[in-house]
N, C-alpha and C positions, 0 to 999 in steps of 0.2 A: 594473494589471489584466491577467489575460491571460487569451486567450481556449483553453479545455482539450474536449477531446474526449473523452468518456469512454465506450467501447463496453461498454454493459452493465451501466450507471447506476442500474437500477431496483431494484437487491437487493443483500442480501451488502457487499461492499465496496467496490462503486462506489457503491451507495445511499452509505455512509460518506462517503467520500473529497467524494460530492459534495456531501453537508451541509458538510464543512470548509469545503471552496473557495467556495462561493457566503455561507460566513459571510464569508469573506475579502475577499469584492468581487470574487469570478473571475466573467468569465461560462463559466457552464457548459455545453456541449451533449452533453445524457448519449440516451443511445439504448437503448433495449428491442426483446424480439421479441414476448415474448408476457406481460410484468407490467409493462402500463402505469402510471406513477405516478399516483396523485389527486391529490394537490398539490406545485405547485412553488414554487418559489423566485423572486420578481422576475430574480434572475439565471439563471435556469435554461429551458432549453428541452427539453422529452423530442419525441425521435424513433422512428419507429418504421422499425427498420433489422436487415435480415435478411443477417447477414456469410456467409452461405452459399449468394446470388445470386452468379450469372456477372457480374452489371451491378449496380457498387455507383452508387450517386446522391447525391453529397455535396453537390449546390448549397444545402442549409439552410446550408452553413456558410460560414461569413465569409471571404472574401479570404487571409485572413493567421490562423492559429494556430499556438499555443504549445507546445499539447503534445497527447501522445495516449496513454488508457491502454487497455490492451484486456485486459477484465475474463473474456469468456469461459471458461469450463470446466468441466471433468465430473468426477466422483469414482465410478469402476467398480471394485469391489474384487474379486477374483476369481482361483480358480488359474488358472494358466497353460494349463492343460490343456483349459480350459472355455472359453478366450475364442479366436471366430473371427477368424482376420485382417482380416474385415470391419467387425470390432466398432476392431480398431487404427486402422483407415484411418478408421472415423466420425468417433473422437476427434481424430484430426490434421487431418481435414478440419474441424472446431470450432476447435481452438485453435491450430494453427499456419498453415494455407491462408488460414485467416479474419482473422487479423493480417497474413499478407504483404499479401492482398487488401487490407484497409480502410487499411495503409504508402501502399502503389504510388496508391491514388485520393487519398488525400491529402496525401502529398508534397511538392508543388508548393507548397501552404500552409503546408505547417511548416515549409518552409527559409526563408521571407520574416518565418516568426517571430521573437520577442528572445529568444534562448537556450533555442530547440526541444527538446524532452525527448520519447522514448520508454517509456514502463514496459509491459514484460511482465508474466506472472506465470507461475511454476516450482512448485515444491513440495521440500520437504523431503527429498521419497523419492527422487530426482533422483540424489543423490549420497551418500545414507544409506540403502543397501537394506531393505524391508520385504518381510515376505510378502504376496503378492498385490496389488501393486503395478506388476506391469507392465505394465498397459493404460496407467495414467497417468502411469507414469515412460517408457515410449518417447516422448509426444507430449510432456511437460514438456522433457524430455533435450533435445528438438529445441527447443524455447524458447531455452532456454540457450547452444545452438551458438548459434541465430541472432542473439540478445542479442548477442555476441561478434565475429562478423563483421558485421551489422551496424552497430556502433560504431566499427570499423576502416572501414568501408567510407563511414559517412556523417561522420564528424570532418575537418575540426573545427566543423560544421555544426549537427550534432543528433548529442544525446545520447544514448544508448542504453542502459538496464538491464533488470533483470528480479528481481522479489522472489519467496525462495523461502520460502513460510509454512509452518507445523505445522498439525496442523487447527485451523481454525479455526470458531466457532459461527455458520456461516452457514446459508442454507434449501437452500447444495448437499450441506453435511453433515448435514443434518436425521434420516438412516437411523444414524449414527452416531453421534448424542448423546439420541436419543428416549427415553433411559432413563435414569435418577439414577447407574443401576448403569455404563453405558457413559460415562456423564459423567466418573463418577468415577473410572475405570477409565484412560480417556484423561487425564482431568486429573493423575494418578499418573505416565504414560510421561514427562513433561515434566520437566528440574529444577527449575523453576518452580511446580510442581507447580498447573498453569492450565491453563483452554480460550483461545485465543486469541479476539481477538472482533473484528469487522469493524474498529473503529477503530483496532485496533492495526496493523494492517496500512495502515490509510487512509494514518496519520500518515507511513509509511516511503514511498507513493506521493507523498502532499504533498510531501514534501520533497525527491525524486527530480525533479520537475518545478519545484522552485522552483528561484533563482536562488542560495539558499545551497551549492545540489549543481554549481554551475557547472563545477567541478574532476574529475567523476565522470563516469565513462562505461564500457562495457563491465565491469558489474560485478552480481553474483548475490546481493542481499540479504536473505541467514538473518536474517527476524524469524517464531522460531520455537520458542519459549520455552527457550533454551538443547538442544533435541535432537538437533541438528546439531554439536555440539561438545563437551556434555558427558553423561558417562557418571558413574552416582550408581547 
């Protein structure tokens, strides 16, 4: 059993990941800001944990953990022309600031774990340019550096990745699938010709933080219906 961290539990993909792991016998301690869960899990604990406090407070958690995934993120789509640098700095202070921060407080705990795992999360658009993707490609981009160092910086310790998804049919994509016509429209860009959906992504976190990924570390995983690598 190990004990996993999951920032951001309450929805989307961590809601996934954490139905997997607490089918598995993990004890889970998943966290929310503002979609508290109704029901949990005999292994499950929800917390309510604000990653963009100066003073993070991790005593709910146990001594000793295994892994940490940090779910946060934002989907802004928009020209270039229109987005304030203020609007850049929100996003990285959400998804990059807020994973060093919630790293650095619990640290100490991971390294005392049995084969400690890191998962980020990146995106597609990272290293496959789209239009009006650069609010969320400068702050995923930095995901990825830091995925990289790191992994170099904490081996042979803890392991460190970062999975970079397609869209996926989450409630942060919710403005971009609200129509049959956009469903269908994005499920076409794909060679797959799919929406992704929480579990698929779960599955590639599960397995990042199990014991069968022992051998993996500093690495950026496209599960992302084939649109990172093929063209049709």
């Amino acid at each position: 059993m190990k004990n996993v961290l999951i920032i951001g539990g309450s929805s989307g993909i961590g809601l996934a990941l954490s139905h997997q792991l607490t089918s598995q016998g993990h004890q889970v301690f998943s966290t929310y800001n503002t979609n508290k869960k109704d029901q949990l899990h005999t292994n499950e604990k929800s917390i309510h944990f604000d990653v963009l406090s100066d003073e993070l407070d991790a005593d709910f958690l146990p001594e000793t953990i295994d892994a940490l995934v940090y779910c946060p993120g934002s989907i802004n789509l928009m020209p270039f022309a229109r987005i304030k640098p203020a609007d850049f700095a929100k996003d990285f202070e959400l998804q990059v600031n807020g994973g060093i921060r919630v790293l650095q407080t619990v640290l100490p705990k991971l390294k005392k774990g049995t084969n400690p795992s890191v998962v980020f999360f990146s995106t597609v658009a990272v290293q496959t340019g789209f239009n009006f993707h650069t609010q969320v490609s400068t702050s995923k981009g930095a995901i990825e550096g830091l995925t990289r160092a790191l992994a170099a910086e904490l081996s042979p310790t803890i392991r460190v990745n970062a999975i970079a998804p397609s869209l996926t049919d989450t409630p942060l994509a919710s403005k971009l699938l609200n129509t049959e016509t956009k469903r269908e429209a994005n499920a076409d860009r794909h060679p797959l010709k799919s929406i992704g959906q929480p579990e698929d992504i779960a599955e590639m976190a599960n397995f990042l933080i199990s014991d069968q990924s022992r051998w993996i570390t500093g690495q950026i995983m496209h599960v992302d219906g084939g649109s990172s690598a093929i063209k049709k």
